[in-house]
N, C-alpha and C positions, 0 to 999 in steps of 0.2 A: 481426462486431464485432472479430477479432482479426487484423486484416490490418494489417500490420507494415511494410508498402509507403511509404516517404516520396518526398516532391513532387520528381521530377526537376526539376534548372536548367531543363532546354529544355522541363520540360512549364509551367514556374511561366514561363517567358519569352512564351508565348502569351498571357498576360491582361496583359503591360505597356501600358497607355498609349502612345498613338502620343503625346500631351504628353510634351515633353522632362521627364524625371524628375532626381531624383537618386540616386546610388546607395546603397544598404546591403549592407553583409554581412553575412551569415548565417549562423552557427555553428549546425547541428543539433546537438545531441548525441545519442548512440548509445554505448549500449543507451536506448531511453528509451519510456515507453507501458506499454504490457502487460505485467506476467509473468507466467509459468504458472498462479498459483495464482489470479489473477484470471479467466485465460482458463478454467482448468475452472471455476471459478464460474458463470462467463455460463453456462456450455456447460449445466453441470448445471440450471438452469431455461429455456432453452430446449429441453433434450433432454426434461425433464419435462414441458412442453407438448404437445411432439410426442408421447410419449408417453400423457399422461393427459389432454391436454385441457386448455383455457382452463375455470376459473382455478386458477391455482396461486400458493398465499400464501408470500410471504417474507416472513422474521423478519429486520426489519432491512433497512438496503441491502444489496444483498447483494456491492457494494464501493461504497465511498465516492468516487462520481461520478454525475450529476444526468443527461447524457446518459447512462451508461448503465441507469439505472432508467427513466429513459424512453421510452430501446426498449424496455426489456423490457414496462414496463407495455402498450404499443403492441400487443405482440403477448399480451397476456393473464395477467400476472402481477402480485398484485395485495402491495402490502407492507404490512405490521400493525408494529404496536410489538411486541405479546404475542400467546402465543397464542391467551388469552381470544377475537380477533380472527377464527380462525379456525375455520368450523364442522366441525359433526362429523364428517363426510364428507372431509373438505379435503385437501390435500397441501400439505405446508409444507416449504420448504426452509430451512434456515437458512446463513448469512451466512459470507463467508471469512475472516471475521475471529474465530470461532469462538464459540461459546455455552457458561454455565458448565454444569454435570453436572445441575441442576435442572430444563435447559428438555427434554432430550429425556428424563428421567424423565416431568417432565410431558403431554408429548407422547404417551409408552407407556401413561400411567394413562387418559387420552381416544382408547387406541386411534387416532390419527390415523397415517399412512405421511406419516413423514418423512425427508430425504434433506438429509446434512450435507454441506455446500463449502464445509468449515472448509481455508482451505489445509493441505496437508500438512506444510511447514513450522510451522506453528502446531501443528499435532498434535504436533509432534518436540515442540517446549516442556512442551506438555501431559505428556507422558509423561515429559521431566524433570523437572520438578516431580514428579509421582506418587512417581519412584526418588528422590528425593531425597528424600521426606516418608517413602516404606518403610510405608506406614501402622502408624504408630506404634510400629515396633519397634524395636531396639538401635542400627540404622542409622538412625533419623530425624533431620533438619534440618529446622532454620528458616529459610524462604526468604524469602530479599532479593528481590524482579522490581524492575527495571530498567524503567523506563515510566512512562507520561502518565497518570492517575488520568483517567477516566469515558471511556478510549478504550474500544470493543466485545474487542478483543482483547485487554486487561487485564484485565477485567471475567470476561471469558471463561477467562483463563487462571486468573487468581487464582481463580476458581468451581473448578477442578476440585477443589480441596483443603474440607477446613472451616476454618470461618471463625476466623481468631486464624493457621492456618499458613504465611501469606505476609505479608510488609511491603511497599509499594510505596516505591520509592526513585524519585524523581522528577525530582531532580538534584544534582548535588556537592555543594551546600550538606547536603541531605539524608542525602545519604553519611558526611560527615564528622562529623554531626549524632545518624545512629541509633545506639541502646542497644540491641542482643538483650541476652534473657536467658541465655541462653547463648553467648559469641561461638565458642570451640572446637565450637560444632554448627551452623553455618553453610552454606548454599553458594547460589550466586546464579543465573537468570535473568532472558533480558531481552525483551521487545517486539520482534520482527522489524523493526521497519519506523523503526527512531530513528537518530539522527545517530551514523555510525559513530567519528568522531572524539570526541563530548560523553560516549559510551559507554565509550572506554576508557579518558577521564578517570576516569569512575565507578569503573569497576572498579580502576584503580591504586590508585582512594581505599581501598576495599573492603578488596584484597588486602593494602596497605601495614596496614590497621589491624586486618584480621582473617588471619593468614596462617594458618590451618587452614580457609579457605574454600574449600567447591570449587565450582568453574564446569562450565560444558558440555563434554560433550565435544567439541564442534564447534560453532562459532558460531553465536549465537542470530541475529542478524540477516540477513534472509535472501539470499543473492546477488545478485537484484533491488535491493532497496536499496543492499547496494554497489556494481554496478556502476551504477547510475544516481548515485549520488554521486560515483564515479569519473569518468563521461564529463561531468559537471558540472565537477568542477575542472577537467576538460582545457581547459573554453570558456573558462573566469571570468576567467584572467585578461588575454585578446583583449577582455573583452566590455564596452561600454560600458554595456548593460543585458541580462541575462538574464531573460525571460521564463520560467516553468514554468508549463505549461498542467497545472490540476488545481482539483479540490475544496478547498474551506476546509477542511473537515473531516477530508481525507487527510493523515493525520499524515507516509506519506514523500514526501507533494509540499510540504509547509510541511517540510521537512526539505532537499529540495531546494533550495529558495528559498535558507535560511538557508545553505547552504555554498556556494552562488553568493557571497551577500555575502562569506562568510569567505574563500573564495580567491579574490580581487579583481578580483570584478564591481563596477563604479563601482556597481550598478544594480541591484535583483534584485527582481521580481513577481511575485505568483502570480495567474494568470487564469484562471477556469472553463472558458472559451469566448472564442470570437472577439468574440462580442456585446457582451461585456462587457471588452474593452479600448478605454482613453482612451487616444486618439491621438496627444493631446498628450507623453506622454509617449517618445515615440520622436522628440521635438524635438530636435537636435543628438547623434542616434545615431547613428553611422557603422558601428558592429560590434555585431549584435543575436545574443546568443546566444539558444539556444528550444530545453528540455527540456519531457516528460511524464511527472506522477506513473505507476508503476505500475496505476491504474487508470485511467487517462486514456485512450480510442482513437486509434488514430493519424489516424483521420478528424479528428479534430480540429486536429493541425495543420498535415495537410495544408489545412483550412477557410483556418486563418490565414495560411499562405504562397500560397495564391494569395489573400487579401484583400492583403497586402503589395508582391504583385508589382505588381499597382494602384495603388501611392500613388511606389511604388519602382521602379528598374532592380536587380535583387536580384544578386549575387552570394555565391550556395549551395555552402555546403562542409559534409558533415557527416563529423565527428570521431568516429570507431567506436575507444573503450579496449576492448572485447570483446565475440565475439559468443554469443551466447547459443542453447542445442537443447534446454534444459528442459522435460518436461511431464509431466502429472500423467494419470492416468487417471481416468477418472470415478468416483464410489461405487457399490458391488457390483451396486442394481437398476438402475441403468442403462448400464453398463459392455460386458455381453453386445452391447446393440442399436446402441452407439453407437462406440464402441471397433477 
């Protein structure tokens, strides 16, 4: 699932049409697909298969992409909304987008072994929030999160606290719009996975109107998202249309899309899969940029560059802003065997 391998020119020049074509270029971007916390994710419910055996329940996608729940269900993992879902015996993984403090109490109260592929990034947030909340003592703040109301890792983050000790801020309007009850006890986190640019709007809003706010120590948003937004702007403004091959539901591939448009891509679409792009639309494209969400495989656009080298005489250039040697270790019972 996490082969990082894109479609050589000469290997995508084998499936052209011997029909005289016309030509397109092809702007990869790079970093783009997988990042670590995706990849231990997959890893952590196929290693528990391997391990325990077909079925193993996940809470949740356990990244928001349709291909890949569908290998995984393929090889024996099955996914629930809730635990209710999963019987008593069961092994439950939960999702990387992380779960609030409720579900693995609940989890321990029905004795089930569950095994968390909460990115680690996500845990970093979690545990700022915690410092920042002090429970309840002389230190405590009221915390602002920065993020999309009913995403899993909002939901998830704002859970680790009780309920009343976090506001969702959702965007500028909203910034400039909240009342704390106390603004000198302040301090903010945000979503890994949001528009790194819409973000620090936010926060100028934040800091200009609350200046006793304190922020992370280190950027909420996780390098994945930047540099995938990064090697975005590099295409956008060669591209007549940029593609991002991703989930609707992946908040940083609809993140991607949107800063396509904003550093000027005539063009910018988000498509699941190959199956599901209209043709039509690469009418009078001569420069086709083509990013993946974070949890997108690269199988996938490799699928689409060679369906394109078929329509087309492709000339493939991909645009590497930085590369990336990130990864995560698995969680502690399966770490010994896999590791």
């Amino acid at each position: 699932m996490s082969d990082q391998t894109f479609l050589a020119p000469e290997r995508a020049a084998e499936h052209v049409s011997s029909t005289e074509q016309r030509t397109l270029r092809v702007l990869l971007a790079g970093p783009r697909g997988f990042c670590a916390g995706v990849d231990r994710a997959i890893r952590v419910v196929e290693e528990a298969l391997r391990r325990y055996g077909a079925p193993v329940y996940v809470r949740h996608e356990i990244v928001h992409n349709r291909t890949v729940v569908e290998g995984l269900e393929a090889k024996g993992a099955i996914f629930v909304e809730e635990l209710d879902e999963v019987p008593a015996d069961g092994h439950v993984v939960f999702s990387a987008h992380g779960v609030p403090k409720a579900v693995p109490a609940e989890a321990e109260r029905r004795n089930l072994l569950y095994l968390d592929a909460t990115c680690p990034l996500v845990s970093k947030v979690h545990r700022e929030a915690e410092r920042h909340f002090a429970g309840g003592g002389p230190e405590q703040r009221h915390i602002l999160m920065i993020g999309h109301a009913g995403h899993p890792e909002v939901v998830g983050t704002m859970g680790q606290l009780p309920q009343g000790a976090v506001t969702l801020i959702n965007d500028a309007d909203e910034a400039r719009s909240v009342q704390p009850e106390d603004p000198s006890r302040l301090a903010f986190i945000t979503q890994t996975t949001l528009s790194v640019d819409d973000t620090a709007e936010i926060v100028d809003i934040l800091r200009t109107r609350f200046p006793d706010i304190e922020g992370p120590r280190r950027e909420d948003i996780c390098y994945a998202t930047t540099n995938r937004q990064e090697a975005v702007k590099a295409i956008a403004p060669e591209s007549d249309l940029v593609i991002v091959i991703g989930s609707p539901n992946s908040s940083n591939s609809q993140r991607l899309r949107e800063v396509a448009e904003r550093s000027g891509a005539r063009r910018a679409l988000l498509v699941p899969k190959l199956a599901d792009l209209d043709w039509s639309v690469l009418e009078g494209v001569e420069t086709l940029g083509i990013s993946a969400g974070a949890s997108a495989p690269e199988t996938l656009v490799q699928e689409m560059v060679v369906a394109l080298s078929e329509h087309f005489v492709l000339q493939i250039e991909e645009r590497i802003v930085k590369k990336e040697n990130v990864s995560f270790r698995l969680p502690g019972p399966l770490a010994t065997s896999a590791d």
